[in-house]
MARKOL-416532 format. One record per residue (C-alpha): x, y, z; residue in three letters; residue number from 1. Coordinates in Angstrom, 2 decimals, m for minus. Example, Ala and Ser with C-alpha at 12.3 -4.5 7.8 and 13.67 -1.06 7.14 Angstrom:
# MARKOL-416532
+---------+---------+---------+-------+--------+
!       u !       v !       w ! zator ! midren !
+---------+---------+---------+-------+--------+
!   12.30 !   m4.50 !    7.80 !   ala !      1 !
!   13.67 !   m1.06 !    7.14 !   ser !      2 !
+---------+---------+---------+-------+--------+
//
This chain:
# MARKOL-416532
+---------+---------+---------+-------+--------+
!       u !       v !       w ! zator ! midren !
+---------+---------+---------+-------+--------+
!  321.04 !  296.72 !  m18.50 !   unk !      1 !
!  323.58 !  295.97 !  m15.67 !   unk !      2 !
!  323.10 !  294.39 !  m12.45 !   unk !      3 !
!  325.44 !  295.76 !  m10.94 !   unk !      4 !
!  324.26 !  298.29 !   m7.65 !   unk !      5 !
!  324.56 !  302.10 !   m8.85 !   unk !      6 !
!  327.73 !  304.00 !   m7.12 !   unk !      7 !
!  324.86 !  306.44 !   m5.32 !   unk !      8 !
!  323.19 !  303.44 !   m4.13 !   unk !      9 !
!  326.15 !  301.67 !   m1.83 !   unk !     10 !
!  325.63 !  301.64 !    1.94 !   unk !     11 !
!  328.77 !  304.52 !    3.32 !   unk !     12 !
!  330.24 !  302.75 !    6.15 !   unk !     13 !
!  330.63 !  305.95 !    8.96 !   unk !     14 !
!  332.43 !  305.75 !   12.04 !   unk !     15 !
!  331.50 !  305.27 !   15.30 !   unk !     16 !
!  329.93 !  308.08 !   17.04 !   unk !     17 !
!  332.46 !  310.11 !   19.58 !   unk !     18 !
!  331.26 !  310.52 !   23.13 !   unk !     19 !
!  331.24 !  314.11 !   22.35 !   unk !     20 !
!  328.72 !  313.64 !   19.50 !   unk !     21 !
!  326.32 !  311.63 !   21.63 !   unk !     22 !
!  326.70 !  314.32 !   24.34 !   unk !     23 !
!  326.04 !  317.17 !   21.81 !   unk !     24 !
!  322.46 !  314.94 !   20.52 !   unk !     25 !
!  321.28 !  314.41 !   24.53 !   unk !     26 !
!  321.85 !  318.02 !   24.60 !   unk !     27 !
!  320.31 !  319.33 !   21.12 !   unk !     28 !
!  317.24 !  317.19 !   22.53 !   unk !     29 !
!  317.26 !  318.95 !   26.09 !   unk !     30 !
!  317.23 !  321.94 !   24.01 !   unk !     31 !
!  314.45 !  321.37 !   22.03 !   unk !     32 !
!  312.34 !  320.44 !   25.07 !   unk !     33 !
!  313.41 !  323.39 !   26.73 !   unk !     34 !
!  311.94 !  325.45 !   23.54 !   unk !     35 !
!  309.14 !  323.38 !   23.64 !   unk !     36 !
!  308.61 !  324.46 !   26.65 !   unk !     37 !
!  309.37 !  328.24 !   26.28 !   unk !     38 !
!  306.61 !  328.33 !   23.54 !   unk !     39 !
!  304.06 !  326.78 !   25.85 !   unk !     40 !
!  304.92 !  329.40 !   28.49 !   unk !     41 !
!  304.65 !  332.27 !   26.36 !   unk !     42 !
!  301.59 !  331.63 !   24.96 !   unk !     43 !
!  299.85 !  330.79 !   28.26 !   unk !     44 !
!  301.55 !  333.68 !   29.94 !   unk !     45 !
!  302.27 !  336.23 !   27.28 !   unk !     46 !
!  299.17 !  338.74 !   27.55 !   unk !     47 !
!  299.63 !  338.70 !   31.53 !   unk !     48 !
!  303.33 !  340.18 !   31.56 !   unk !     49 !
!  304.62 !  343.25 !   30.33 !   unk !     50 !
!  306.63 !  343.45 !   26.65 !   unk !     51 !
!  310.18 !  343.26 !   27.90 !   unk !     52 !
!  309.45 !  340.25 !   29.78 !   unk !     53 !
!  307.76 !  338.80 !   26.78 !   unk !     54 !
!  310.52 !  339.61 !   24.21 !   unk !     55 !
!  313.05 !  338.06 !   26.95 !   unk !     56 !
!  311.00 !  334.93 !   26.88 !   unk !     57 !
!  310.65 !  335.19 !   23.17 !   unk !     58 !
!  314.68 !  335.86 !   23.07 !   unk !     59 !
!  315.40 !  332.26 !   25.11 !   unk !     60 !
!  313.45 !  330.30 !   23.26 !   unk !     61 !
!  315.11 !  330.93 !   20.08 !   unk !     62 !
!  318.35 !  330.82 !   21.69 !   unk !     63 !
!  317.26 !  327.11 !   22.58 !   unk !     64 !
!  316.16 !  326.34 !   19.00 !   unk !     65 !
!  319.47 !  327.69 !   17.82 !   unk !     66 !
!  321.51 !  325.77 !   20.14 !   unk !     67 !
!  319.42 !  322.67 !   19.65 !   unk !     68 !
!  320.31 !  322.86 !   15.49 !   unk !     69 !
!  323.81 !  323.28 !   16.06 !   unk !     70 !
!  323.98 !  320.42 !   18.63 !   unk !     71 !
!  321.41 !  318.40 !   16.41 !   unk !     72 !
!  324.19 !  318.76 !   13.15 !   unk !     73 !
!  327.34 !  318.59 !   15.67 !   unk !     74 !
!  326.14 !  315.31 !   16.89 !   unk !     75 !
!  324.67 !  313.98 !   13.67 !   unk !     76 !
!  327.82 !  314.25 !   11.71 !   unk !     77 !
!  330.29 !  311.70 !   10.57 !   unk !     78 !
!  333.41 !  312.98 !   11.78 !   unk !     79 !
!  336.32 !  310.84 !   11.07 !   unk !     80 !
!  339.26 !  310.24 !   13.61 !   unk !     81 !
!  341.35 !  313.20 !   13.31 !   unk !     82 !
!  344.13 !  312.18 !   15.77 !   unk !     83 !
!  347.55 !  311.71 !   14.63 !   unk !     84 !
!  348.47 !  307.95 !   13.87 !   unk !     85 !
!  351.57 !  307.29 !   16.56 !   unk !     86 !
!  355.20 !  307.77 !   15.28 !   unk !     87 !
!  357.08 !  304.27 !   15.18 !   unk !     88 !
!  360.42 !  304.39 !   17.56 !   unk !     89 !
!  363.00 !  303.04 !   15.54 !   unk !     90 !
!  365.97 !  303.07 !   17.23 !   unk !     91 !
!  368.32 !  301.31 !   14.79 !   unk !     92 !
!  369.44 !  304.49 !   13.16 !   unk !     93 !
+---------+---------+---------+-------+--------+
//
C-alpha cells in the first residue's frame, strides 16, 4: 500500500478573496438577518393584518432568502483573476 497522499486528498490552494466577494458575504448575511427578521414579524403579526399585507410580507422575505443564496455562493466562490496579463512594449521592431 502507498504512502503517498491520494490526488482527492491535496489541500487546493484558492485565491484571495476579491473585495467584491467579501462585499457580496457582508451582504448575503444582512440578508439573512433581514429574513430572519421578516419570519419573526409575520408570525407575531400575521393574524392581525389583512391577506395582501401578509402575502407582501411573505413575498420579502423570500426575496431576502433568495438574495442571501446568491450572495452566499457569489461570495463563497473561488474566482480566479480574470484580467488580462499586460502586453509587453517592445519597441525594437
Amino acid at each position: 500500500m502507498s504512502k503517498e497522499t491520494p490526488a482527492h486528498h491535496l489541500p487546493v490552494a484558492h485565491p484571495p478573496k476579491r473585495l467584491w466577494q467579501k462585499i457580496s458575504s457582508i451582504i448575503a448575511k444582512g440578508s439573512f438577518g433581514l429574513a430572519a427578521i421578516g419570519v419573526v414579524v409575520t408570525l407575531v403579526y400575521g393574524g392581525d393584518v389583512e391577506a395582501d399585507i401578509k402575502a407582501a410580507m411573505g413575498a420579502t422575505t423570500f426575496f431576502c432568502v433568495a438574495v442571501g443564496v446568491v450572495c452566499q455562493a457569489m461570495g463563497g466562490t473561488s474566482i480566479p483573476n480574470l484580467k488580462p496579463a499586460p502586453k509587453d512594449l517592445d519597441d525594437s521592431k
